[in-house]
N, C-alpha and C positions, 0 to 999 in steps of 0.2 A: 360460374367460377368466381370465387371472392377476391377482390382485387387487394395483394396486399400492400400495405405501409412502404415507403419509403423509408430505408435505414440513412443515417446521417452520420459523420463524427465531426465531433467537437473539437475544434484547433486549439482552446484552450484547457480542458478535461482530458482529452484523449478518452473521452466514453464515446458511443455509440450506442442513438437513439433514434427516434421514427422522426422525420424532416420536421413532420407539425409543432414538435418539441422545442424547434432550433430557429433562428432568424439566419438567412444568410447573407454574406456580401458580395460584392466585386467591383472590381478594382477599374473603373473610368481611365480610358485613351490619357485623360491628362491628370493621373496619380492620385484622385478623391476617390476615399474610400466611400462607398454607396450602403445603406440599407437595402435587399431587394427584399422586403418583408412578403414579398407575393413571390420570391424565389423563381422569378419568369425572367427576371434581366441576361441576354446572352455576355459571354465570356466566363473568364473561368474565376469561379467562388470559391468562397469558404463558409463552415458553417461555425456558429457557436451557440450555445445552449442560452434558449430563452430565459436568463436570471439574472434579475439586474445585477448582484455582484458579478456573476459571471463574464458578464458583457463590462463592468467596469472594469474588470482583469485585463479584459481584452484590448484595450485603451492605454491602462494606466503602464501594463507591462511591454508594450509596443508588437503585441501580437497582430494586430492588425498593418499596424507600420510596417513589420516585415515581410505579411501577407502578400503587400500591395508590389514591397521591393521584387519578391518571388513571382508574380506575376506579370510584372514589365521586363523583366530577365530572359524571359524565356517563351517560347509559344507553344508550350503544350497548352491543351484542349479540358482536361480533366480539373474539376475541382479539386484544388487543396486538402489534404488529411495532414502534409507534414510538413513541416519547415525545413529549410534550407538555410543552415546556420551562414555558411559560407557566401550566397548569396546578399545576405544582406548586410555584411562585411565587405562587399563587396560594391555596393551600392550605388547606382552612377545617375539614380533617377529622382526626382522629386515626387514623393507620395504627401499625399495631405489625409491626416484624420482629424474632424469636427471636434472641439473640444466638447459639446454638448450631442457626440454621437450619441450616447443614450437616450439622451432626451428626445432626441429626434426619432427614435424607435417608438419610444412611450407615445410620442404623438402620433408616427404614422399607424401602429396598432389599434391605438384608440379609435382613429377612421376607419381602419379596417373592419373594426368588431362595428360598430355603429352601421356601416354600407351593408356589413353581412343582415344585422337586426331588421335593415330597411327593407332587403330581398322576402327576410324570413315572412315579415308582415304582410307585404302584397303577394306572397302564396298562401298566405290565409294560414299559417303557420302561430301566430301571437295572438293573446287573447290579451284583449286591457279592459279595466274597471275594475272595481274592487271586488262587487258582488260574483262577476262571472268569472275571475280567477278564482276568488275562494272556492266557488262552485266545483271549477273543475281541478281545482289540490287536491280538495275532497274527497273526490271520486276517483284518484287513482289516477287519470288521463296521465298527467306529466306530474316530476314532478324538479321541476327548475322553475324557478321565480327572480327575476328582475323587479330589481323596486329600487327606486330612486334615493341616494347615498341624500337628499336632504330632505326627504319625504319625513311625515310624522311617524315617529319611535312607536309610539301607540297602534299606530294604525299597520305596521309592521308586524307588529307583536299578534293583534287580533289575525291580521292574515295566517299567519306562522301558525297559530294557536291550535293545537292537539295533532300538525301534521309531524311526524316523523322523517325521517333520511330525505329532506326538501333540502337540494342546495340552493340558498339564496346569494344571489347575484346583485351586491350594491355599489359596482363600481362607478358607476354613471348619474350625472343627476338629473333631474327633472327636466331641465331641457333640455339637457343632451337626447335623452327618450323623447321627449316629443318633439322633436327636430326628427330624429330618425325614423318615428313614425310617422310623420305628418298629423298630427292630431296635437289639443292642448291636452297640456297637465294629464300627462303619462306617468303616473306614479308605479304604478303594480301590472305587470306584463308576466304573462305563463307562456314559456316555451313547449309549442305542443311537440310528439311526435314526427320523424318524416321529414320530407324535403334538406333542406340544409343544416339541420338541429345540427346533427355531428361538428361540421365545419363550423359554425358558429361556436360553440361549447369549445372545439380547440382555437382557436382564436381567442375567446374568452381566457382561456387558461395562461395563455402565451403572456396577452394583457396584464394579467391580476400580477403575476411573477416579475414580469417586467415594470413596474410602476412603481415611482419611489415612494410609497405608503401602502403595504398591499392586506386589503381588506378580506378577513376571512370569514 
């Protein structure tokens, strides 16, 4: 049996989307609003759509501030889909949201995606060097490519050069890659098939969307 997606909705879109899409919150005993970017923290959340505008909506228009009011109000069990105007008119709590809540997303995703890269490598999952990635682009194996956002332009280009439908992956730099691999000067990384690929690639994506320059 295929195990399906988690469906989510967004407190500030009002769509509904698969959770991988979405970062969620919740709201701290003492009124800080929380990233739980691994969506594991107990009590009751909300979600909002992995997009940095979106997620600055969520700040600037005090969606989260009354999130937080809605959830010290009352003790229901269930995540948030809707707000409670009256609620937070009504107010009697101190909620606190980070003025650089986003940033702080950008940052704990960026670790996220990095730990997931470091799993993928010690399952034998990433190929690095130049010669054995081109090798296996070539041939069809995978085809997603990480290369280091300060790596040489040329040497990207030669990698790239006559593959077709390749998404390259240049969010990270050099050592950020070789930090996550354990290895020096990780320029060009091929994400093979199998093990965590999927989880990683949504992570990836949640990443690229959330980060205030997003490289396509």
């Amino acid at each position: 049996m295929i195990k399906k997606d988690k469906i989510r909705k967004c407190l500030v879109t009002g769509g509904v989307h698969p959770a991988f899409d979405l970062v969620r919150f919740v709201c701290g005993p003492d009124g800080q609003i929380i990233p739980d970017v691994a969506a594991k923290l107990p009590g009751r959340g909300c979600w909002v759509m992995a997009k940095r505008d979106i997620l600055e909506q969520a700040v600037k228009k005090n969606i989260l501030l009354r999130f937080g009011h809605q959830v010290l109000s009352d003790k229901k069990k269930k995540d948030i889909e809707e707000l409670d105007e009256a609620t937070f008119k009504n107010k009697d709590q101190s909620v606190k949201v980070a003025d650089n809540l986003v940033d702080q997303i950008e940052t704990l995703l960026c670790k996220r995606c990095l730990d997931y890269l470091g799993l993928a490598n010690r399952a034998g999952n990433i190929l690095s060097g130049f010669e054995k990635v081109r090798a296996t682009l070539k041939s069809g194996r995978t085809n997603v490519l990480l290369t280091a956002r300060d790596g040489a332009s040329n040497g990207r280009s030669k990698m790239c050069q006559g593959l077709d439908e390749l998404r390259v992956i240049t969010i990270f730099s050099r050592d950020e890659l070789s930090k996550a691999m354990g290895i020096e000067n990780a320029v060009h990384l091929a994400l093979l098939p199998g093990g965590i690929r999927t989880s990683l690639l949504r992570e990836l994506s949640r990443f690229e969307h959330c980060r205030k320059t997003v490289i396509k």
